[in-house]
C-alpha positions as CSV (number, residue, x, y, z in Angstrom):
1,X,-130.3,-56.7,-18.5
2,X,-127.1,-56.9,-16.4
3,X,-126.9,-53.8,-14.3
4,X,-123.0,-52.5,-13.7
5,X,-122.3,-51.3,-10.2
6,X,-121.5,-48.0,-9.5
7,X,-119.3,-49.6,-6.3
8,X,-118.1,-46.3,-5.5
9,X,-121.2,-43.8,-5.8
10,X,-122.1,-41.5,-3.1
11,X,-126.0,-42.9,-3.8
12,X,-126.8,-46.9,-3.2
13,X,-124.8,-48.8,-5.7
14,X,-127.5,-50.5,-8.2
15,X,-128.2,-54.1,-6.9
16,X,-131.2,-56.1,-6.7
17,X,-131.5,-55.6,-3.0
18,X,-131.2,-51.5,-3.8
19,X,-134.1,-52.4,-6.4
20,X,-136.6,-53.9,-4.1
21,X,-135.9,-52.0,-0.6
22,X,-139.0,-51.3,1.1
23,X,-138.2,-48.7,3.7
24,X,-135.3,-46.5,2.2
25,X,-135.9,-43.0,4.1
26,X,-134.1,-39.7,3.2
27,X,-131.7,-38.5,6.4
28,X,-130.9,-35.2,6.6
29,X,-127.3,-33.8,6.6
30,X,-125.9,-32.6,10.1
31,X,-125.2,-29.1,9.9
32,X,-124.1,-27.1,13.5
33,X,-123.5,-28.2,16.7
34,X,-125.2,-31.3,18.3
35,X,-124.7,-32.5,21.6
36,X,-125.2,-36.0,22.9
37,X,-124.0,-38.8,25.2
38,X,-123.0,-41.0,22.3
39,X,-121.9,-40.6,18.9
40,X,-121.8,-43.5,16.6
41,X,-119.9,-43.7,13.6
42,X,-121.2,-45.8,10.4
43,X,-124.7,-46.5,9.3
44,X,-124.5,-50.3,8.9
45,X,-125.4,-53.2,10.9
46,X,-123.0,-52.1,14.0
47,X,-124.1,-48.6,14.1
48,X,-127.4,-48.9,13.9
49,X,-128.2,-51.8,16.5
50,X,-126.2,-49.6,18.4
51,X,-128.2,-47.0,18.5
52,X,-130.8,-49.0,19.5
53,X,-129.2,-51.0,22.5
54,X,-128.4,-47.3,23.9
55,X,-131.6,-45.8,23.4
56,X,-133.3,-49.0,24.9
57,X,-131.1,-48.2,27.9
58,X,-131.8,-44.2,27.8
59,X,-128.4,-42.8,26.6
60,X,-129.5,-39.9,24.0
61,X,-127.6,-41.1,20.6
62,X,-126.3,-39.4,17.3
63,X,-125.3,-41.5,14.3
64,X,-122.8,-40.3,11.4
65,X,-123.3,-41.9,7.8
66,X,-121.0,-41.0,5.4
67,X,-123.1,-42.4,2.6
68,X,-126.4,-43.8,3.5
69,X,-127.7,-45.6,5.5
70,X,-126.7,-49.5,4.8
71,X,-124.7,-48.4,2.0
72,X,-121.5,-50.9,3.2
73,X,-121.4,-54.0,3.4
74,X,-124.8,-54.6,5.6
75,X,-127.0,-53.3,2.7
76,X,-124.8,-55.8,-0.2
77,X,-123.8,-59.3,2.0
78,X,-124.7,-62.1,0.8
79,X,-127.8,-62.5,3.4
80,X,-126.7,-65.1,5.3
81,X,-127.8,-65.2,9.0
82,X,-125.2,-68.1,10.3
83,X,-124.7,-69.4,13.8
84,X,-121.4,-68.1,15.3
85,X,-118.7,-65.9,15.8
86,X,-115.4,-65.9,14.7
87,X,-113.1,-68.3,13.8
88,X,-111.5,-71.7,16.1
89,X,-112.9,-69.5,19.4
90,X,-110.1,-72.4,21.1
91,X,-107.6,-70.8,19.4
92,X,-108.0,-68.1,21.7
93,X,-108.0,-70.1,24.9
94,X,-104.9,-68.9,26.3
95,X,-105.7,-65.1,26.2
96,X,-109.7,-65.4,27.5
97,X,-109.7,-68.9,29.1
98,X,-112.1,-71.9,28.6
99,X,-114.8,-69.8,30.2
100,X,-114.5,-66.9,27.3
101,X,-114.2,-69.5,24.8
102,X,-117.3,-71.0,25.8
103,X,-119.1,-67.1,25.8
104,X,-117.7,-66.6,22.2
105,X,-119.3,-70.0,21.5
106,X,-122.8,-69.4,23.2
107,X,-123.1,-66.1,21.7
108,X,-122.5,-67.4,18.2
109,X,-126.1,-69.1,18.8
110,X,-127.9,-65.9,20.4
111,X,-126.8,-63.4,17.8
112,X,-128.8,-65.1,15.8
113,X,-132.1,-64.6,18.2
114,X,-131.4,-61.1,18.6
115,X,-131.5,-60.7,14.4
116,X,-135.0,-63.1,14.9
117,X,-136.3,-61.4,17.7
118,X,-135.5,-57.8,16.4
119,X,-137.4,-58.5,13.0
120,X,-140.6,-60.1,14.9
121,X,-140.9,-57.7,17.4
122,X,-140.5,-54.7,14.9
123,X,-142.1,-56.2,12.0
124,X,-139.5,-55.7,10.0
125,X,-140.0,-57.3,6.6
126,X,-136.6,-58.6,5.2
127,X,-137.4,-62.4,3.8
128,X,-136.6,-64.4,6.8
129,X,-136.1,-67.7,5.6
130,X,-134.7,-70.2,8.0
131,X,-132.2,-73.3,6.4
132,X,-129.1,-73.3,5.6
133,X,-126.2,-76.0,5.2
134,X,-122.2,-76.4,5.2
135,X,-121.3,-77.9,2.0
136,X,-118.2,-80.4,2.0
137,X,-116.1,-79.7,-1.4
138,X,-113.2,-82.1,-0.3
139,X,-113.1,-85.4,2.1
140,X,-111.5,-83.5,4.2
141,X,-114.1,-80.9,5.0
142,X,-116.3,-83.7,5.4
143,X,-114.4,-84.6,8.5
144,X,-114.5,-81.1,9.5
145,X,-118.1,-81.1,9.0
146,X,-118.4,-84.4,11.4
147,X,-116.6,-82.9,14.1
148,X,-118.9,-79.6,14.2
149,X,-121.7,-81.5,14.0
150,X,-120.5,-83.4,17.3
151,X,-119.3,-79.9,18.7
152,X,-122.7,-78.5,18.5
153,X,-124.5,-81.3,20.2
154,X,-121.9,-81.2,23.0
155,X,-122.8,-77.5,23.1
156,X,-126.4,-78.2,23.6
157,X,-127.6,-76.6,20.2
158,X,-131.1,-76.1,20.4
159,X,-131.8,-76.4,16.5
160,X,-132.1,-79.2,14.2
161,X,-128.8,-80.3,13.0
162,X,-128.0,-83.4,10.6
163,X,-125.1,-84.6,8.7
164,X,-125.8,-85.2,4.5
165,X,-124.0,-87.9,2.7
166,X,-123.5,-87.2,-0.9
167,X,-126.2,-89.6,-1.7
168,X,-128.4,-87.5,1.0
169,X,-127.8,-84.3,-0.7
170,X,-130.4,-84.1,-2.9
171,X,-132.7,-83.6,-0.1
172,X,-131.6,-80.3,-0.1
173,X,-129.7,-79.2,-3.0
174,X,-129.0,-80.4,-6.5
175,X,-125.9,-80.5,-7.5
176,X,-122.9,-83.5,-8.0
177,X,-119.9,-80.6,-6.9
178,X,-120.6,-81.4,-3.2
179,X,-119.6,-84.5,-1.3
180,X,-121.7,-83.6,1.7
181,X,-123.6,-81.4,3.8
182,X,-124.0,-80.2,7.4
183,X,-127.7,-79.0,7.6
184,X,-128.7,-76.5,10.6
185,X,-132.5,-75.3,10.7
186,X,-131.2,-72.6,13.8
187,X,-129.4,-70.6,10.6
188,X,-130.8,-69.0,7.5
189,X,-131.0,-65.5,4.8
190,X,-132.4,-62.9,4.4
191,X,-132.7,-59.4,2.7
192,X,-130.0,-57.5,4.2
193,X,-130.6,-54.1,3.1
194,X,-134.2,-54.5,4.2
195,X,-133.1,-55.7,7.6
196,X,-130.8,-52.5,7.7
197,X,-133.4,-50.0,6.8
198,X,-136.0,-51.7,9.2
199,X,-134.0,-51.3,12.0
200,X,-133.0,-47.6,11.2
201,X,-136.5,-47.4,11.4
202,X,-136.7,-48.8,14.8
203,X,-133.4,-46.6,15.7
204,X,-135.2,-43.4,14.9
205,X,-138.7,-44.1,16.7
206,X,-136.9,-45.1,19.8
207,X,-135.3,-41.4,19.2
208,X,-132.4,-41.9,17.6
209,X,-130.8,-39.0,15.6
210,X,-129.6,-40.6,12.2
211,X,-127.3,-38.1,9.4
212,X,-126.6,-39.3,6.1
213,X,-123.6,-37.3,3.9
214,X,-122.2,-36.6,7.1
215,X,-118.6,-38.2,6.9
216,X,-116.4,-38.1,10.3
217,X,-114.0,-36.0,9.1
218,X,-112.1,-35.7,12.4
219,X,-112.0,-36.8,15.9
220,X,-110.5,-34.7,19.1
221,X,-110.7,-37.2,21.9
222,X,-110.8,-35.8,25.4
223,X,-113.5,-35.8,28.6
224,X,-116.2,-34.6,26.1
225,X,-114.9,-36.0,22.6
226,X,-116.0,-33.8,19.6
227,X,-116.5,-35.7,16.4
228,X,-116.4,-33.3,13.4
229,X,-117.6,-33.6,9.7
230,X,-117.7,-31.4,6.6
231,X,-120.7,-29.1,8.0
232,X,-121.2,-29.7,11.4
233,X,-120.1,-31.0,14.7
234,X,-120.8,-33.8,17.8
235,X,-119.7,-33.0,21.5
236,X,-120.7,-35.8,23.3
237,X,-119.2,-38.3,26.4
238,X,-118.9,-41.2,24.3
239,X,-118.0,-42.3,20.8
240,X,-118.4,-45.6,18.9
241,X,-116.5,-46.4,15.7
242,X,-118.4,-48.3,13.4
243,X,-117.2,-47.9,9.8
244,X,-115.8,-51.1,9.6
245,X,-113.8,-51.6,6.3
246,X,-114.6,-47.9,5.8
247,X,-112.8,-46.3,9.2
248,X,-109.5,-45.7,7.3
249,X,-106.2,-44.7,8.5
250,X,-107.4,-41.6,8.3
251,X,-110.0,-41.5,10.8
252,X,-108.0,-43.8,13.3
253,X,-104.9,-45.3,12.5
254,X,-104.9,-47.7,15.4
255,X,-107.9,-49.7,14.5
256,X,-107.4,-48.5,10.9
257,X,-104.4,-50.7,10.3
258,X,-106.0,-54.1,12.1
259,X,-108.5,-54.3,9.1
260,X,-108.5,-55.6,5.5
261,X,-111.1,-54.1,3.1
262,X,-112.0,-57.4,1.1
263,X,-114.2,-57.3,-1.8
264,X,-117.3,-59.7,-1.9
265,X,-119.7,-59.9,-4.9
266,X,-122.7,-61.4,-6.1
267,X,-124.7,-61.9,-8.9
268,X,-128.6,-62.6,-9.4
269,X,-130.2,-64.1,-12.0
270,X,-134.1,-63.8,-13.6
271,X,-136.3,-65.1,-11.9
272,X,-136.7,-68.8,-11.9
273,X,-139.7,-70.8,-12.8
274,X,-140.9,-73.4,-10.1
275,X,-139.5,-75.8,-11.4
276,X,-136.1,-74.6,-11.7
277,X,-136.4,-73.8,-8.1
278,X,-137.2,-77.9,-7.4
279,X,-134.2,-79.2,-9.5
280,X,-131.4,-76.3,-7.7
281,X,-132.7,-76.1,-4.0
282,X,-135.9,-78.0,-3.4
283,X,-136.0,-76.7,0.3
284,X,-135.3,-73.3,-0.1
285,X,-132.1,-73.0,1.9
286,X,-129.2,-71.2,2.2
287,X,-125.4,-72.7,1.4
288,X,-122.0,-71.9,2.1
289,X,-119.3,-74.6,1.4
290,X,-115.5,-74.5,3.1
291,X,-113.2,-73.3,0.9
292,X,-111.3,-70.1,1.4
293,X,-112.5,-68.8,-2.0
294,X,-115.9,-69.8,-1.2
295,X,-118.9,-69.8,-2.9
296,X,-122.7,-69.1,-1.0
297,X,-126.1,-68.9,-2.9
298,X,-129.7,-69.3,-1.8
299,X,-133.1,-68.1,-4.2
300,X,-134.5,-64.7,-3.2
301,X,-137.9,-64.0,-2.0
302,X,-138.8,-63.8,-6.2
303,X,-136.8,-66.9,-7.0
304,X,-133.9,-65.6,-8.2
305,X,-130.8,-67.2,-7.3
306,X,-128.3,-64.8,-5.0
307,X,-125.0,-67.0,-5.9
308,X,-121.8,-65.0,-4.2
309,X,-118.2,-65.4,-4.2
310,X,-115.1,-64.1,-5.4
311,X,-113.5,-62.6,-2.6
312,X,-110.9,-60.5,-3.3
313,X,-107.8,-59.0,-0.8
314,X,-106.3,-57.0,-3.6
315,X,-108.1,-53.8,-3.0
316,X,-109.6,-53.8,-6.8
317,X,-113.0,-54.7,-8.4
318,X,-113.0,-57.2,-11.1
319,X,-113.8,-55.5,-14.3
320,X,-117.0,-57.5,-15.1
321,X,-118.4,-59.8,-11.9
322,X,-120.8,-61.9,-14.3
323,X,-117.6,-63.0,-16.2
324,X,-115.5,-63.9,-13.1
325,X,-118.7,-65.6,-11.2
326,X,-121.0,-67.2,-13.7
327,X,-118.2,-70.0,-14.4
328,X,-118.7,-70.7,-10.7
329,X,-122.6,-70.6,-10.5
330,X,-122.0,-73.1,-14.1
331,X,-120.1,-75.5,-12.0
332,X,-122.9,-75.8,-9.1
333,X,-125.5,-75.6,-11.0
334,X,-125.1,-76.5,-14.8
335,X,-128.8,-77.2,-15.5
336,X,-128.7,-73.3,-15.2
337,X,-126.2,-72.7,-17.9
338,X,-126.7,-69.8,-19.8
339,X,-129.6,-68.4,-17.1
340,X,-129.7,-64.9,-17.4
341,X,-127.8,-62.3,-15.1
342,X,-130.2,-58.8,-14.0
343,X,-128.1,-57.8,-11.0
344,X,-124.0,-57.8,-10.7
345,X,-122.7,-55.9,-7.6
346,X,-120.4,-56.3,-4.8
347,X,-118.2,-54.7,-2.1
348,X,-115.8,-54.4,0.6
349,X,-116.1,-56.3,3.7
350,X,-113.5,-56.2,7.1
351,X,-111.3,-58.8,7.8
352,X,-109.0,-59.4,10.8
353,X,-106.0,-61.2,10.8
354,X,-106.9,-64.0,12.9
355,X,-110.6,-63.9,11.8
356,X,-112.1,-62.8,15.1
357,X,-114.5,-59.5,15.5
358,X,-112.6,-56.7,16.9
359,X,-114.6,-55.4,19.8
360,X,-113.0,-52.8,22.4
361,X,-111.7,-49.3,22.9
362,X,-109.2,-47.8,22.1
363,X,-106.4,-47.5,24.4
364,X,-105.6,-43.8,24.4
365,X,-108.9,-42.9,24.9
366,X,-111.1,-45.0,27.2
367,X,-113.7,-43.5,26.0
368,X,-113.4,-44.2,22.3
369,X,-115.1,-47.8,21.5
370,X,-115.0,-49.6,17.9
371,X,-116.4,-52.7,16.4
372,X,-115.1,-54.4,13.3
373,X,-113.6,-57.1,11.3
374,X,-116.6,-59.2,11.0
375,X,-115.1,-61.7,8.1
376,X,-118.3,-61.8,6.0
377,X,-120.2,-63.3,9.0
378,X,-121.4,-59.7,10.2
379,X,-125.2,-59.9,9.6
380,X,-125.1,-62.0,13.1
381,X,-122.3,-61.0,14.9
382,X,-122.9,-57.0,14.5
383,X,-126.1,-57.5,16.4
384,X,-124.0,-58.4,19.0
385,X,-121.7,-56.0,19.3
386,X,-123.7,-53.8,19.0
387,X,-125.5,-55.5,22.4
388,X,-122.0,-55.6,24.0
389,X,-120.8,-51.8,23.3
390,X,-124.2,-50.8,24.7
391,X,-123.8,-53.0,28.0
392,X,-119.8,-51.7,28.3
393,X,-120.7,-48.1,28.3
394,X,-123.6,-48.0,30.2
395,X,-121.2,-49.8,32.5
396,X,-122.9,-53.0,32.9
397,X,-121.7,-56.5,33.3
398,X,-121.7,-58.4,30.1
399,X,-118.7,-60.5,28.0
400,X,-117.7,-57.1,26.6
401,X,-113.8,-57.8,27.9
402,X,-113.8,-61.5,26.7
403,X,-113.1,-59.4,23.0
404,X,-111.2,-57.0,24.6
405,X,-108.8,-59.1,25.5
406,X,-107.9,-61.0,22.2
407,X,-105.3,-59.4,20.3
408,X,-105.3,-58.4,17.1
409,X,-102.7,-57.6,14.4
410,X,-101.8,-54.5,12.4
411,X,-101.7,-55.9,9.0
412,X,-97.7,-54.9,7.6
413,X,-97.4,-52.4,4.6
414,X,-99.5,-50.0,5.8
415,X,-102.6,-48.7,3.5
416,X,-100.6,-49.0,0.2
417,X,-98.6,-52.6,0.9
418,X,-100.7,-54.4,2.9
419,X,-104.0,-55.4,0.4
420,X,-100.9,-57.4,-2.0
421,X,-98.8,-58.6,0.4
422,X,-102.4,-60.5,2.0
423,X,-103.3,-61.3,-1.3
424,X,-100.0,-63.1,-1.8
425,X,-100.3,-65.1,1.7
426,X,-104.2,-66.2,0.7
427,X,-103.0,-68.0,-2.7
428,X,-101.0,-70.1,-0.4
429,X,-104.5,-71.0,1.5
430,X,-106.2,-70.9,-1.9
431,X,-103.7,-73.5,-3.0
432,X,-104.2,-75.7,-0.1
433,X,-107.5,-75.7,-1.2
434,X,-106.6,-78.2,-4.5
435,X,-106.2,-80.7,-2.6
């Protein structure tokens, strides 16, 4: 029974994660005048923690949805909580210095705490599995993968690391299309949707006000922005941009033109006997390997395999995602060949040209702030944006300027040219990747 995804509904598109959220809670629809000190935009990872990081510090908040809550990319990812942020911090050396490189570096590792401690301390039941591994397609990422691995014990990583041979990797996975691994016990998966519903949860008992169907049709920036949407309005001192691959030109052109919506999708199978489980992934980890088009997978809390993939920079949805993925899953895992497929679904995520969050404000109006452009590692790095956005406008110190100060193209083409001409430039990457 292959459910089709309704990418596009106003409602949560049908996915397995839609079919076993635990704490999905109605919002209303803001209607009238509100005023606050902050208005967020976007209901997804960003927004939410957000909210939280403010109402921790005492700023009264009010959070726009256009959909609902976790509908974007933080309720479809692939569920992968990963160490880091970014990508090649170094590259960035001559903008933010050796001493922002090394804060982008350290604060890879404590997103991930802050995603731990936020689901202990709020019991927030989202299938916390810690595990996951690098996977070397080529010799070449092998090297790469020794050169991290040294990287992180220079750093002073405080997690179990190792390096797999491909004689090692069936420790850990089963499957002859790898030629090694890099295994690191300080990342993970979980349910992502779960997480993002939790923590709304923990957004609106700390006080919080959270509308759902309440697009941001309009901004008028000034001392007291006003944030308007189809029924209602915001006044307040502050607003936060949160949309992510969802802000549009429309909204903001500025950071409207430095993102790429790139689909990501996923498929997951039946569920999977014991045994099946043993011969795939005996340790119940999560996997990424390093190719541009990359594929990632780990088994769900049922033992279903979550295998992901396919992203796309064209701006369209394949047709059928079982038919352009299962070929893939078939190639990692042929002892699951003809497995059946319940769930197909997918979406878009935001990507930056150089692969770096974007985290700042904007510069016509100080007091405008936006996060974005997470490059499908957002489940970590949104958590601590979200911490930095808080800390920069309640005017406290924190590394809030070491992203401020990276800059960030506007994709070429505008909204109608810019999805193909990307797509053009990644076959050349995707190419590279043959060899």
């Amino acid at each position: 029974m292959t459910t089709k995804p309704p990418v596009h509904s106003e409602q949560y598109p049908q996915s397995y994660y839609v079919d076993t959220a635990k704490e999905i809670y109605a919002h209303p629809q803001l209607e009238g005048q509100v005023s606050t000190d902050v208005c967020i935009i976007g209901g997804g990872f960003s927004g939410i923690n957000t909210a939280i990081e403010l109402r921790q510090k005492g700023l009264n908040v009010v959070l726009l949805e256009a959909k609902r809550i976790g509908w974007g990319a933080s309720g479809r990812n692939g569920g992968e909580l990963i160490r880091g942020i970014g990508h090649d911090p170094a590259q960035f050396i001559n903008e933010i210095g050796q001493e922002g490189v090394s804060a982008i570096e350290q604060m890879g590792f404590e997103a991930v705490e802050i995603v731990r401690n936020r689901i202990q301390t709020h019991h927030i039941d989202c299938d916390l599995q810690m595990g996951y591994c690098d996977l070397a397609v080529k010799p070449r990422h092998m090297l790469e993968l020794e050169q991290e691995f040294a990287h992180l014990k220079r750093l002073g990583y405080q997690h179990e690391i190792k390096l797999l041979t491909q004689s090692q990797l069936g420790e850990v996975i089963c499957s002859d299309f790898y030629q090694g691994a890099l295994v690191d016990m300080g990342s993970g998966h979980l349910h992502p949707l779960n997480l993002a519903l939790g923590e709304a949860r923990v957004a609106r008992d700390l006080g919080a006000q959270l509308f759902e169907y309440s697009a941001a049709e309009k901004i008028i920036p000034g001392d007291k922005p006003r944030v308007l949407t189809a029924k209602g309005e915001v006044t307040c001192q502050y607003v936060v941009l949160a949309g992510n691959a969802y802000i549009g030109h429309k909204l903001n052109s500025y950071i409207g033109g430095k993102v790429l919506p790139a689909g990501s999708y996923l498929l997951a199978t039946e569920p999977l006997t014991e045994a099946q489980c043993q011969s795939i992934i005996p340790q119940n980890m999560a996997f990424a390997d390093m190719r541009i088009a990359l594929d990632y997978f780990h088994l769900s809390a049922d033992r279903r395999l979550l295998f992901g993939g396919l992203c796309t920079y064209s701006g369209k949805d394949p047709k059928d995602i079982e038919a352009a993925l299962r070929p893939n899953l078939e190639k990692v895992f042929p002892q699951l060949k003809g497995v059946r497929i319940d769930y197909e679904w997918g979406g878009m995520i935001g990507i930056g040209a150089n692969r770096m969050p974007q985290i700042g404000r904007l510069p016509d109006a100080r007091n405008i702030f936006y996060a974005q452009a997470y490059a499908g590692h957002g489940v970590n790095a949104t958590h601590m944006a979200a911490k930095l956005l808080a800390e920069a406008i309640c005017q406290q110190a924190g590394y809030f300027d070491v992203f401020a100060k990276i800059k960030h193209m506007t994709f070429p083409g505008g909204t109608t040219f810019r999805s193909p001409m990307l797509a053009a430039g990644m076959l050349y990457h995707r190419f590279k990747d043959l060899f």
